[in-house]
Structures are given as structure tokens and as C-alpha cells.
N, C-alpha and C positions, 0 to 999 in steps of 0.2 A: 828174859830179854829176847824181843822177839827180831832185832836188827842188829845184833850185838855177840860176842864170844868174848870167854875170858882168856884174859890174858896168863898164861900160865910158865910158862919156857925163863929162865933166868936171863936168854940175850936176849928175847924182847924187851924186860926190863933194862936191862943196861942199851940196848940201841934208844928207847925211849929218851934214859937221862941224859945218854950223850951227844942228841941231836934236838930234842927237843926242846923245846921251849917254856919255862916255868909261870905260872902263876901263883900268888901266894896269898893266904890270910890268917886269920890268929888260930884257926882249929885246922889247915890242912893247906897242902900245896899238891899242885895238879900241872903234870908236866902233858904236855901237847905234842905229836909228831905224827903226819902224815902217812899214810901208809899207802901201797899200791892197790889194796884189795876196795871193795866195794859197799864192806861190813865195818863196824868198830870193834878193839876192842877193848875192853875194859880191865883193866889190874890196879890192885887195891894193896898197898903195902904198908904195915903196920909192926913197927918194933917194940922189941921188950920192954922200953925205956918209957912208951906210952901204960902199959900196966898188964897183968897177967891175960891168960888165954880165952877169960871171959871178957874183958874189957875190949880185945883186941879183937875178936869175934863179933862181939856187938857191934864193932865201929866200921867192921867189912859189913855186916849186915845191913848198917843204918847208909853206906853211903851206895850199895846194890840198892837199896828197896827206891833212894831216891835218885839215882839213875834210872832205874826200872820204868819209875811214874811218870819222868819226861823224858824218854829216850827218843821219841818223834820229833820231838824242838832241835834235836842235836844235826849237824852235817855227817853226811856219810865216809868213809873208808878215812877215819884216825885211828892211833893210838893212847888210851890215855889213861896214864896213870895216875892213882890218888895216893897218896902220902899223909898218914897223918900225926901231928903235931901233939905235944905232950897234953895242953889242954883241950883235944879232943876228946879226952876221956872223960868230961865233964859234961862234954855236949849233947842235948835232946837231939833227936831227929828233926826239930826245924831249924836248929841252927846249921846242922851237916847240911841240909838241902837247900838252905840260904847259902851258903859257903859254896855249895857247888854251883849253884845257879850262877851266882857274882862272879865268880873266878870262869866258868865257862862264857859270861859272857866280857869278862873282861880279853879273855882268848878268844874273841869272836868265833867261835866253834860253833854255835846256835843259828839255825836255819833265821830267817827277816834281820838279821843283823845285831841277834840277842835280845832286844826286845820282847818282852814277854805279855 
């Protein structure tokens, strides 16, 4: 990610959920919060309850690789977390990157006004 860092710090994630702003769909929910910095960054959280360490793995990989692909379309200096939902564990990677797409552009977060 060449404009982007990951989110790693546990208060990032909790200042994230506690000011930001949620968007939601059947495989993941994506919480939005402004930051002062100039970069984004990206945190990927994924519980037990979606399925073991390989499932949970794939679903941070499938939703990095398609942040990755469009991270140019995105606006600069957020925070944003992805969350994901019990049947994401079912999901190919076009549905996670349809899911991110819709939901970033539903948080108008995307450079021309989400419009792709």
C-alpha cells in the first residue's frame, strides 16, 4: 500500500469505533473517522465467531488485496476500519471488494464523489 499504513495500536481501533461513523452490508461493516495525518490507515478486524485462523486470514488478505487495487480512488488522511461479518467467511474476493467499494462509496470516502 503505497499511501496507506496499517492500523495496528488497540486505541486506534477504539477511537475509530467511538467517533466514527459506520457503514454496513451482509459480509462486513466499515467504520470511517477522520484523522489529522495526511496518510490512511487501514485496520482489518476479524473475530472468532466468523471461523478459525485460516478463514480469518484469508478475509484480512481478501479485504488488503482489494483495498490495495483501489487505494488511488480513496480520499487522504482517514481512518478505517473493516469488520467482518459471520458470512464473510463464505465470501470470494469479488464480493469483499464489491462490499468495499458500495460501503466506501456509500461514506463518500472516494475521490469524484464515489463514482467509479
Amino acid at each position: 500500500m503505497l499511501f496507506s499504513e496499517s492500523m495496528k495500536k488497540t486505541n486506534d481501533f477504539l477511537n475509530v469505533y467511538r467517533n466514527g461513523k459506520s457503514y454496513a452490508d451482509k459480509n462486513i461493516v466499515i467504520y470511517v473517522w477522520k484523522n489529522e495525518g495526511s496518510r490512511n490507515k487501514l485496520g482489518i478486524s476479524c473475530s472468532k465467531k466468523v471461523g478459525n485462523s485460516v478463514v480469518r486470514h484469508r478475509f484480512a488478505r481478501l479485504v488488503r488485496e482489494s483495498y490495495r487495487l483501489h487505494e488511488d480512488i480513496f480520499n487522504s488522511g482517514l481512518d478505517i476500519v473493516v469488520v467482518a461479518r459471520a458470512c464473510a467467511k463464505d465470501a470470494n474476493f469479488f464480493d469483499i471488494e464489491k462490499s468495499v467499494l458500495s460501503l466506501a462509496g456509500k461514506a463518500r470516502i472516494m475521490k469524484n464523489g464515489g463514482d467509479l
